[in-house]
ZAVEXPA-899144 format. One record per residue (C-alpha): residue in three letters; x negated, y, z; residue number from 1. Coordinates in nm, 2 decimals. Each point is the difference from the previous one (the first is absolute). Layout:
R|resn|u|v|w|resi
R|ALA|X|Y|Z|NUM;
...
This chain:
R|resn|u|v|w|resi
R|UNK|-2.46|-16.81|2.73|1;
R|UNK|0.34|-0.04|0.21|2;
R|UNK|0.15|0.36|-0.07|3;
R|UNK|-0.05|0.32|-0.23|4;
R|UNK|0.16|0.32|0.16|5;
R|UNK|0.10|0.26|-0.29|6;
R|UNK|0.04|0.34|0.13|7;
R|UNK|0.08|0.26|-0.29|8;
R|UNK|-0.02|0.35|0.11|9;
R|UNK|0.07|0.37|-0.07|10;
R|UNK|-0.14|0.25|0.26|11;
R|UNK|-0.02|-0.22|0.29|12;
R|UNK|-0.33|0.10|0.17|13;
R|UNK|0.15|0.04|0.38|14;
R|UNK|0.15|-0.35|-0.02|15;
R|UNK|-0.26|-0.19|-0.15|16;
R|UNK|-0.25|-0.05|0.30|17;
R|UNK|0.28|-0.15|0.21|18;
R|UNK|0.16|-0.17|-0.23|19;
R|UNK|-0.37|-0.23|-0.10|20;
R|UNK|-0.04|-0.01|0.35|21;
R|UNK|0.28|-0.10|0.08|22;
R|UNK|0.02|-0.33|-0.29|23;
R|UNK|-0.37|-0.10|0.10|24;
R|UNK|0.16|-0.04|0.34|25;
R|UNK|0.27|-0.23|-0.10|26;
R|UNK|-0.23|-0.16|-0.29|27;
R|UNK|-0.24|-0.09|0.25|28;
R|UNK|0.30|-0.11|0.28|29;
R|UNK|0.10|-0.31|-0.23|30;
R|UNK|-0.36|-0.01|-0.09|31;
R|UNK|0.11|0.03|-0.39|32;
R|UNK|-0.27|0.05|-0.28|33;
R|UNK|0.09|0.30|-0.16|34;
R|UNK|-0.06|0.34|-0.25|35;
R|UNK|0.19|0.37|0.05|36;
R|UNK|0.04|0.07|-0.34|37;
R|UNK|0.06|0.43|-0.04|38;
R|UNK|0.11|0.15|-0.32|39;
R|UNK|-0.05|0.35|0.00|40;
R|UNK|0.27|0.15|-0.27|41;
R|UNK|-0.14|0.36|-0.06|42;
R|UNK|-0.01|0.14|0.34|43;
R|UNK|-0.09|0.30|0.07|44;
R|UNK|-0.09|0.02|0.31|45;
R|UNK|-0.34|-0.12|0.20|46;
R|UNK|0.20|-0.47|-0.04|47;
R|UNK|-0.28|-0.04|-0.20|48;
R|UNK|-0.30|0.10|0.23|49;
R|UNK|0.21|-0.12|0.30|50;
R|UNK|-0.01|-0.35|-0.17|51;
R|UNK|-0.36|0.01|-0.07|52;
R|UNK|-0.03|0.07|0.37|53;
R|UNK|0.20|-0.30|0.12|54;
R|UNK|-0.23|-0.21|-0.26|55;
R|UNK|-0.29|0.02|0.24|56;
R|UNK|0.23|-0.10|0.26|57;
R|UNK|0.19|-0.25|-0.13|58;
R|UNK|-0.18|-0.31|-0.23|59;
R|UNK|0.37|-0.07|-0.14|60;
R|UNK|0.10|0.35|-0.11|61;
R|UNK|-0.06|0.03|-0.38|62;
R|UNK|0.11|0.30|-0.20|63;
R|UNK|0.14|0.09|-0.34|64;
R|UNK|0.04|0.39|-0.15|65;
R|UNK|0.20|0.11|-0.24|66;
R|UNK|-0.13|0.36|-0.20|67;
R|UNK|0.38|0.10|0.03|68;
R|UNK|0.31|-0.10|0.12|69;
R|UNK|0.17|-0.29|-0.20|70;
R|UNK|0.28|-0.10|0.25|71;
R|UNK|0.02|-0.30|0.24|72;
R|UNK|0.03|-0.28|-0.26|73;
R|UNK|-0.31|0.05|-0.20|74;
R|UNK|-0.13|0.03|0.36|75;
R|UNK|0.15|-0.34|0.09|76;
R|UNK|-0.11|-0.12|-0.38|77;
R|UNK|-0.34|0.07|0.08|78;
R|UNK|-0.03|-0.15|0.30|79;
R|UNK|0.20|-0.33|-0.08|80;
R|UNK|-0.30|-0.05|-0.29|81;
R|UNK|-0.23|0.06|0.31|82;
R|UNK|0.14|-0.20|0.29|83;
R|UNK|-0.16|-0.32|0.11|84;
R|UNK|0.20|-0.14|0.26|85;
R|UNK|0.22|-0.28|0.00|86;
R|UNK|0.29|0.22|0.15|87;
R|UNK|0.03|0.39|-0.11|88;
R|UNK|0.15|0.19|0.23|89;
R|UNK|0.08|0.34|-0.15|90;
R|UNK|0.11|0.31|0.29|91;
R|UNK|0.00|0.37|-0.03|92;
R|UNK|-0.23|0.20|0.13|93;
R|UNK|0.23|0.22|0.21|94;
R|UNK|0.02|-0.24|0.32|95;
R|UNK|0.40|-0.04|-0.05|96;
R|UNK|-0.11|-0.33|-0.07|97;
R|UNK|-0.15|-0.22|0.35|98;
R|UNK|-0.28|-0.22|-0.11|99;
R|UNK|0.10|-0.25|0.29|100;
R|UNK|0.26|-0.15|-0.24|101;
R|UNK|-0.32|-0.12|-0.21|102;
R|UNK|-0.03|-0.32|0.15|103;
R|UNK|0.36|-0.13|0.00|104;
R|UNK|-0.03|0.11|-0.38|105;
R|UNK|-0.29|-0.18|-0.05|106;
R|UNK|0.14|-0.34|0.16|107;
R|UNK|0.34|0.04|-0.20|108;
R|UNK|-0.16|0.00|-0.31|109;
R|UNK|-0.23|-0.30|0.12|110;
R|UNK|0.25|-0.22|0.14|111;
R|UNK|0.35|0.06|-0.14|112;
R|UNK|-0.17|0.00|-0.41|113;
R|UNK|0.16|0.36|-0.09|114;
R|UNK|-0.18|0.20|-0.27|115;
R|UNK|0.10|0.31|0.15|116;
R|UNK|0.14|0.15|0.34|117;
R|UNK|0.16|0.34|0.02|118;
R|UNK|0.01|0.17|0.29|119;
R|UNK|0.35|0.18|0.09|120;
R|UNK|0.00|0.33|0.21|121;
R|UNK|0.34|-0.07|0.22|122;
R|UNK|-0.01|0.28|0.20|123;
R|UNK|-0.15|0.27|-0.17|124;
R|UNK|-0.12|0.37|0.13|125;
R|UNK|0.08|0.17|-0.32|126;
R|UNK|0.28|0.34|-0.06|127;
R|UNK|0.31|-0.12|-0.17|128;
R|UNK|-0.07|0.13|-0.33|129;
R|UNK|-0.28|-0.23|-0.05|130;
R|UNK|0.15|-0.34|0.16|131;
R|UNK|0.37|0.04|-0.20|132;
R|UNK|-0.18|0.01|-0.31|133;
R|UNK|-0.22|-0.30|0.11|134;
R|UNK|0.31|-0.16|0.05|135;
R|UNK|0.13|0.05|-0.33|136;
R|UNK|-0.30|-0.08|-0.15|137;
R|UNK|0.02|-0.30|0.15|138;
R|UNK|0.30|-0.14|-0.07|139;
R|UNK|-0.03|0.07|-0.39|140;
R|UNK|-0.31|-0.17|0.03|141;
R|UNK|0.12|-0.30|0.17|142;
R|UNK|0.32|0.01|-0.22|143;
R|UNK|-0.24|-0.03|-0.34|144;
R|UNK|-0.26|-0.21|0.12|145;
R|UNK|0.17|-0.26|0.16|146;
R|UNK|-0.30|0.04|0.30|147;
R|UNK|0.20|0.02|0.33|148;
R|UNK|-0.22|0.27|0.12|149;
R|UNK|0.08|0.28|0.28|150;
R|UNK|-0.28|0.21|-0.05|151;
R|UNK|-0.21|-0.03|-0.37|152;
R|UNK|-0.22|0.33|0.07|153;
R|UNK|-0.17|-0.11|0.34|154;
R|UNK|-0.37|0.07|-0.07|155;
R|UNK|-0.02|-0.29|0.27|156;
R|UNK|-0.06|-0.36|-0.21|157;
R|UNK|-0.14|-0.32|-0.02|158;
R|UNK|-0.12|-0.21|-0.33|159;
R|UNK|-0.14|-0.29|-0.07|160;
R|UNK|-0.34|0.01|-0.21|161;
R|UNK|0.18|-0.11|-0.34|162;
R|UNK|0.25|0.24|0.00|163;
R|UNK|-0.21|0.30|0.01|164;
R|UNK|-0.22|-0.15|-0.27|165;
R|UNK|0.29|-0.02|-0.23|166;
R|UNK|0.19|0.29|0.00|167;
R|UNK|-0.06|0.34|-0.13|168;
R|UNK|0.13|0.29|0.20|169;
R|UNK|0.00|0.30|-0.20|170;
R|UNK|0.17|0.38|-0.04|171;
R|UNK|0.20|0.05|0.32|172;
R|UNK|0.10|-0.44|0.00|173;
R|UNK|-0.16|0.00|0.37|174;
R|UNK|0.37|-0.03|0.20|175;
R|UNK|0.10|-0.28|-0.29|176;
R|UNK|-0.28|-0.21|0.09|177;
R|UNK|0.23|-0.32|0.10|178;
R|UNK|0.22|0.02|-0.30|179;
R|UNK|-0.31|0.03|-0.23|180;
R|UNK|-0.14|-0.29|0.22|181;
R|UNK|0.33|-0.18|-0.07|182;
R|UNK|-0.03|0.03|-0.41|183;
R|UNK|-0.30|-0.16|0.04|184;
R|UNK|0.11|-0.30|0.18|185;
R|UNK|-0.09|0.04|0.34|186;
R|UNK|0.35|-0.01|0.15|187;
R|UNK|-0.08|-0.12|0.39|188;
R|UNK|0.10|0.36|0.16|189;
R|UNK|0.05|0.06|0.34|190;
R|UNK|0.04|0.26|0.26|191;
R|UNK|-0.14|0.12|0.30|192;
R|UNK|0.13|0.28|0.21|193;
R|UNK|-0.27|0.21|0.08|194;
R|UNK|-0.03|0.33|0.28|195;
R|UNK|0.02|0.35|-0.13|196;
R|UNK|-0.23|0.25|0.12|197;
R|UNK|0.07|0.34|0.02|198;
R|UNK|-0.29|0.18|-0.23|199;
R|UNK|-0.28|0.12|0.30|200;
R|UNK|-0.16|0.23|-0.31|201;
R|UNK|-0.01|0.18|-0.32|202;
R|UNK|0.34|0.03|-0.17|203;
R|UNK|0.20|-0.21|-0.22|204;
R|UNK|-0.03|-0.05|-0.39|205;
R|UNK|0.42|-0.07|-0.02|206;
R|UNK|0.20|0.18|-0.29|207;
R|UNK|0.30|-0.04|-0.11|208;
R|UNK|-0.11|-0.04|-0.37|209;
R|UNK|-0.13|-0.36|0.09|210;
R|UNK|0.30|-0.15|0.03|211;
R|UNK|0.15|0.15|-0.34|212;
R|UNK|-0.34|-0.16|-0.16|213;
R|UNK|0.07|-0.26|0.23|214;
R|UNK|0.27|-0.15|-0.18|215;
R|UNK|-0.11|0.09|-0.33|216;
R|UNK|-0.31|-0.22|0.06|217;
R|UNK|0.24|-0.25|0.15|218;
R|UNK|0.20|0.03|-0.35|219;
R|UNK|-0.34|-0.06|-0.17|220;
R|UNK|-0.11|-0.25|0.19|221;
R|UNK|0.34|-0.24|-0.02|222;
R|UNK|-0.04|0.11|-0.38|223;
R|UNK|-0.29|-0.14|-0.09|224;
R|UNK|-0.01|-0.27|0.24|225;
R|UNK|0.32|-0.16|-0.15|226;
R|UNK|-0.08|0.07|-0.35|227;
R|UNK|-0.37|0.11|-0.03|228;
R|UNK|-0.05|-0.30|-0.23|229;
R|UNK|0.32|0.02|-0.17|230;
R|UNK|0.13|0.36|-0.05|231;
R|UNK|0.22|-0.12|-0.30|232;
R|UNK|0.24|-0.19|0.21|233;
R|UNK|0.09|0.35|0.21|234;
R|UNK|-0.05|0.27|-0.30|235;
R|UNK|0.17|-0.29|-0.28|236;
R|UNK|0.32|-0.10|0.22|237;
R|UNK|0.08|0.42|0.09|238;
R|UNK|-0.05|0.01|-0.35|239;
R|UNK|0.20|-0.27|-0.14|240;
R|UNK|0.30|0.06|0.25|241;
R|UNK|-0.03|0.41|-0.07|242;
R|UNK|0.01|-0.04|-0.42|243;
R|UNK|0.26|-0.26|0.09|244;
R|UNK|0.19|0.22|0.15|245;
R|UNK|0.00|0.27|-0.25|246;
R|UNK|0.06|-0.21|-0.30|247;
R|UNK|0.33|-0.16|0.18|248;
R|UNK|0.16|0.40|0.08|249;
R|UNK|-0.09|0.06|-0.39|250;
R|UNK|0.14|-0.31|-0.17|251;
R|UNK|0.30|0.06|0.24|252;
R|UNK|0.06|0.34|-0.12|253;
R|UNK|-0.04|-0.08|-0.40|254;
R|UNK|0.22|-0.32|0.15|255;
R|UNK|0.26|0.24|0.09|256;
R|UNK|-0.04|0.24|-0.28|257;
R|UNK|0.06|-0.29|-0.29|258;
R|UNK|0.28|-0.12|0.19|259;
R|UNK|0.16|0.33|-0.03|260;
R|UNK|-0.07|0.04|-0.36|261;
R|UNK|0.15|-0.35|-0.04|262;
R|UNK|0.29|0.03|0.14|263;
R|UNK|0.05|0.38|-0.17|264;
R|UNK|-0.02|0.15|0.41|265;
R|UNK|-0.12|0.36|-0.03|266;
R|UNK|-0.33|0.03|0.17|267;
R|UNK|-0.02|0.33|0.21|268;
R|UNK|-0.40|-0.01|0.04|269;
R|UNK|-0.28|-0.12|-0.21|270;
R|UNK|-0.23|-0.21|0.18|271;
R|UNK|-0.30|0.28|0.02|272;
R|UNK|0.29|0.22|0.18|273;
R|UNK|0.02|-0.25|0.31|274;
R|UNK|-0.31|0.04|0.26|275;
R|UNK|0.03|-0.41|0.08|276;
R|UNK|-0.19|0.03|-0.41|277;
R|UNK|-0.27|0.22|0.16|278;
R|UNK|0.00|-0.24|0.31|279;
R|UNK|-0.08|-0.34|-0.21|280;
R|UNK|-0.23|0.20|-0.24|281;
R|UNK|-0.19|0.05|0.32|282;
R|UNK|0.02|-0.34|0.09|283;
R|UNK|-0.12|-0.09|-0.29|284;
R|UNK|-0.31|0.18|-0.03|285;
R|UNK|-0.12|-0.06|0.38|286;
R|UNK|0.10|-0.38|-0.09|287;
R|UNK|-0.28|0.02|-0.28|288;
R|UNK|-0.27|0.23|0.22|289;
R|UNK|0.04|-0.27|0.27|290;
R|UNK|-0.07|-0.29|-0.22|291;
R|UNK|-0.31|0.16|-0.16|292;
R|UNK|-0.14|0.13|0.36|293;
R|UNK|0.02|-0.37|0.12|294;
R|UNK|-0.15|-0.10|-0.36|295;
R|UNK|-0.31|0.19|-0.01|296;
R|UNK|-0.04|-0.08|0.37|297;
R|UNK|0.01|-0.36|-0.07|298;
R|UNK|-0.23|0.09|-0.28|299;
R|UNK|-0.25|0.18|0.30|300;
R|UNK|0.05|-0.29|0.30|301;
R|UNK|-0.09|-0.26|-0.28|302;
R|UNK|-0.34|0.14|-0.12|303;
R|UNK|-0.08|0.10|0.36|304;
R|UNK|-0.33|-0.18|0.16|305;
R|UNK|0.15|-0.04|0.27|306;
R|UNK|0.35|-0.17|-0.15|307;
R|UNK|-0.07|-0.40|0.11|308;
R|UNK|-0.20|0.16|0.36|309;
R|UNK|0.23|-0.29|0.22|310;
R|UNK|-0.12|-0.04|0.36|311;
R|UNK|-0.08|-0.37|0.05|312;
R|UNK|-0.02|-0.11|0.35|313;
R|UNK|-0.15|-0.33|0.01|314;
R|UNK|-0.11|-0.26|-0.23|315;
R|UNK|-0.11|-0.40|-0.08|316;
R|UNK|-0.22|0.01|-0.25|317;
């Protein structure tokens, strides 16, 4: 099979019938072998009865329904396990995103070798207070992941058949897809800039809470991608630099003390008078907690199953 479409969705049953329609009608054009893969995430309105209905329609439309809503990427999870096209082509449901750009997709991925495509909505027909935060969003994102990237959220992608059989997209990890794609090895990333449709129905899922756990997952994700299998290396060297730092301010200040007694110099404060003693004492102690925290991780990463789990691409045996 040449391409697996992924369509998650939320309450989408006015766009749905045009939207299949309208893929079969390019699908067929370039005469591509294909599936429309749905992924019904809790709605709850009449998707899932609409997407029975295109079933008898249309041979390619298969369906899967979640019991509630579990957010786009378990949606995209789910359907990644499923796929069985070479190329997966994943869009929203909303017809913002044109399914005419499916077949340049397609032959990128083909014929330049890239693991994954992202599309890039240039001109976009969003209000300010959603595309300033975008472009924020962004940047931070670019600036951590070293993926030169101008739009990471576009629902509007393209993968190659290994990539989406080796990743795990989980809790809200949808929009991180290409960094998590990158930590796994699969570092041939390009771009595509894509058209932005105005939305023809229903009424947008966008709050501004997803970009605050935006970059928290974008924290996470550089977290345990860098030091997943190594968590003493971050939580040991905070440690040994932060106890480092406190015992150097307290052997300064008994330094200065004995010097004072030495050389018969009356000493105005004691040492526990002087906040720079509370300062190192804190050191200290947050020195120690670090070490330990990266210690009994170690501890955890080395008895995990999972803890030797490398990704081998190809190999001569």
């Amino acid at each position: 099979m040449d391409i697996s479409i992924v369509v998650p969705l939320y309450n989408e049953e006015e766009s749905l019938p045009e939207l299949t329609s309208w893929i079969a009608k390019v699908m067929e054009a370039n005469n591509f072998s294909y599936e429309i893969l749905f992924v019904d995430d809790g709605s709850t309105d009449t998707s899932w009865s609409v997407i029975e209905d295109l079933k008898t329609q249309f041979n390619a439309v298969k369906g899967i329904k979640f019991r509630r809503n579990y957010g786009k990427s378990a949606a995209l999870n789910v359907a990644f396990e499923a796929a069985q096209g070479d190329v997966i082509i994943t869009m929203d449901a909303d017809l913002q995103d044109s399914p005419d750009e499916i077949p340049e997709l397609f032959r990128r991925i083909k014929e330049e070798k890239l693991d994954i495509i992202s599309g890039w909505k240039k001109k976009r027909y969003d209000p300010i207070s959603k595309t300033i935060p975008t472009k924020l969003f962004n940047a931070a994102t670019r600036k951590m992941s070293g993926i030169q990237l101008n739009d990471f959220n576009c629902g509007l992608k393209a993968y190659r058949k290994e990539v989406v059989k080796t990743i795990e997209v989980y809790g809200e990890m949808h929009r991180y897809i290409p960094v998590i794609a990158k930590w796994a090895g699969f570092k041939k990333i390009g771009e595509q800039v894509v058209e932005h449709r105005a939305r023809k129905y229903g009424v947008t899922k966008f709050g501004l809470s997803r970009f605050v756990n935006g970059f928290l997952d974008l924290l996470s994700i550089f977290f345990v991608g860098k030091f997943g299998k190594r968590p003493m290396h971050f939580f040991g060297s905070l440690g040994v630099l932060s106890f480092l730092l406190g015992t150097i301010m307290a052997l300064w200040m008994i330094g200065v003390k004995l010097y004072h007694i030495a050389m018969l110099i009356p000493y105005k404060r004691e040492i526990t008078d002087q906040p720079l003693f509370y300062i190192s004492l804190v050191a200290i102690i947050l020195g120690s907690q670090l070490f330990l925290t990266g210690f009994v991780a170690e501890l955890v990463t080395r008895n995990a199953p999972e803890r030797n789990a490398y990704l081998i691409e190809k190999e001569i045996s």
